[in-house]
C-alpha positions in Angstrom: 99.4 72.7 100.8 98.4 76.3 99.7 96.0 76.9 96.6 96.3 79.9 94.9 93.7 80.9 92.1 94.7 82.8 89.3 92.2 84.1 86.0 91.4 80.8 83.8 92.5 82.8 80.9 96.3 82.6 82.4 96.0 78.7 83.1 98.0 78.3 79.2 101.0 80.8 80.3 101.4 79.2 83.6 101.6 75.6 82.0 103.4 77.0 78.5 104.2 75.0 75.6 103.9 71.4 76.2 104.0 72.2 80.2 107.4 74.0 79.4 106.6 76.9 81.9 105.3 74.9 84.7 108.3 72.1 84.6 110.7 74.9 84.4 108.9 76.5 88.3 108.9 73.1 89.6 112.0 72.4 88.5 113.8 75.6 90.1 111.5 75.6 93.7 111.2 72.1 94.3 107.5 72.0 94.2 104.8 70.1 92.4 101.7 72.4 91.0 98.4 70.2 90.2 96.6 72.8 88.5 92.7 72.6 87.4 92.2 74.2 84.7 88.3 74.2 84.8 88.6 76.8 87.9 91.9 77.9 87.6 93.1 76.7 91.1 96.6 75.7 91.5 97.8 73.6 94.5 101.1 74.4 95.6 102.9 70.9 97.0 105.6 72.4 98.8 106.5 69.6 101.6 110.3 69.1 99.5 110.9 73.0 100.2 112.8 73.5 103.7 112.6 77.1 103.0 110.1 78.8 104.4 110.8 82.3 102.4 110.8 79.7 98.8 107.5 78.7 100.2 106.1 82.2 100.0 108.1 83.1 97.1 106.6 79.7 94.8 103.4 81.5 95.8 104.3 84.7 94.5 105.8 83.7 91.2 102.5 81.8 90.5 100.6 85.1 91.5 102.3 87.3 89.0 101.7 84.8 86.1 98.3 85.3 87.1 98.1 89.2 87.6 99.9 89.1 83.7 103.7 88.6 84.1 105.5 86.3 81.7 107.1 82.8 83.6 110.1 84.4 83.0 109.7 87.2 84.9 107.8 85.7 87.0 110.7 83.4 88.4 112.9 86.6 89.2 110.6 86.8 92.2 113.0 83.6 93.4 116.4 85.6 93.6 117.4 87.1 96.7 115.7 90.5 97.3 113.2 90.6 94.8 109.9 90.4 95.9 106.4 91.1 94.5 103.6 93.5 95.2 100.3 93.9 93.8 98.1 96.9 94.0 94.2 96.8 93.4 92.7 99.9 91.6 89.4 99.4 93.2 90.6 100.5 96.1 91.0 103.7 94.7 87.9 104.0 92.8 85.7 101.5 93.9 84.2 98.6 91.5 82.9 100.8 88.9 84.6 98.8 85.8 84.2 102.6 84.0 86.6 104.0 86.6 88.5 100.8 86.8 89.6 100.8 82.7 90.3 104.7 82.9 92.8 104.3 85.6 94.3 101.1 83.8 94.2 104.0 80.7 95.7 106.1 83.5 98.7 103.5 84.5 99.3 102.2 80.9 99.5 105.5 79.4 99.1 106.2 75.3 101.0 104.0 73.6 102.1 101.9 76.8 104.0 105.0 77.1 103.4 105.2 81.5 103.6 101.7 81.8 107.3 101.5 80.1 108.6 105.0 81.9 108.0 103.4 85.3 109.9 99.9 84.7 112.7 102.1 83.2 112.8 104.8 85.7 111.6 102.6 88.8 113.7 99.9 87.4 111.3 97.3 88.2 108.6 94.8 86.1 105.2 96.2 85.8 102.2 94.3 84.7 98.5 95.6 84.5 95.7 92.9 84.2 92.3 93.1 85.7 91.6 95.2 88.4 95.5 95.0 89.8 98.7 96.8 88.7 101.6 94.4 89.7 105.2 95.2 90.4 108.4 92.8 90.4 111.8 93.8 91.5 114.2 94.8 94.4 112.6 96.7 98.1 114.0 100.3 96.2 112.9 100.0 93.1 109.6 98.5 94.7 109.0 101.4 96.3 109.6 103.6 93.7 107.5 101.9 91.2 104.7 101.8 93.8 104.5 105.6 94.5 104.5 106.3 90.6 101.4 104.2 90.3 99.8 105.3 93.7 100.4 109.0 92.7 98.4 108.2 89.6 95.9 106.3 90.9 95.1 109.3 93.2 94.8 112.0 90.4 98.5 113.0 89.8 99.4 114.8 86.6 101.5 112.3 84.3 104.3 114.8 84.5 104.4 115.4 88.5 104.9 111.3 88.5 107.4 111.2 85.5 109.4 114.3 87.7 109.1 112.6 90.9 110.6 108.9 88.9 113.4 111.3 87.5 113.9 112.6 91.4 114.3 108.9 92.5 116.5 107.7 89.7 119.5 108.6 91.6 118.7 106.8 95.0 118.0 103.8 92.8 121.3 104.4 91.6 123.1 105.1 95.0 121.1 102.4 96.1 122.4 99.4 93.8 126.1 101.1 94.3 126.0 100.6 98.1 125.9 104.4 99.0 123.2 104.2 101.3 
């Protein structure tokens, strides 16, 4: 039975109104999630799952509720070919929590303004929260999305990202038409 822990501050999204959220994962993965919320560690019962990908992906879709996606988004982790990555920004800039909120600043942009250019242009989910920046979507746009973040994380100027995710629109597009 895996155990996942996730921040204790995302124990109410992952249960949701009146356990709303939580019924709603167990009800579309077969599973059973005894969560504490005291330490914030879920156990996953996953013995009615055959599938060993659902498994992994019930693990995931708890994950992103805890790295700051909503259950909704969350559950597209269980359709085929969407998956879920997460990124930590201290391995970019160690664990000073000064460096850690300017590259968050970095990743979200003013206004959100990075944050929401990337889902559009990459075409996948991102959430920041913590130390992580998270992604949700198809391998492409996965990729994509990843780079854009990466290249700011290392120092890229917002426009040399927003010009690469304008580069890559079109294999996104060729991708999801079957060209390549």
């Amino acid at each position: 039975m895996p155990k996942i822990r996730i921040p204790k501050d995302r124990i109410g999204v992952l249960i949701g109104d009146k356990g709303s959220s939580k019924k709603q994962i167990e009800e579309k993965t077969d599973c059973k999630l005894d969560i504490d919320s005291n330490t914030g560690e879920i156990d996953i019962e996953t013995e009615e799952i055959e599938d060993p990908l659902m498994k992994l992906k019930v693990q995931d879709v708890v994950k992103a509720v805890g790295r700051g996606f909503s259950p909704e988004k969350a559950l597209d982790i269980l359709k085929d070919d969407v998956y879920f990555e997460l990124i930590d920004i201290k391995k970019y800039v160690g664990r000073s929590h000064k460096a850690i909120k300017r590259m968050k600043g970095r990743v979200i942009g003013r206004e959100g303004r990075t944050r929401q250019l990337i889902e559009e242009l990459s075409e996948c989910h991102v959430s920041v929260y913590g130390h992580t920046v998270a992604l949700v979507g198809p391998p492409t746009e996965i990729r994509v999305g990843r780079k854009a973040v990466q290249m700011i994380l290392d120092g890229s100027e917002h426009s040399t990202v927003y010009s690469y995710l304008e580069s890559k629109r079109v294999e996104i597009k060729k991708d999801k038409l079957g060209f390549f």
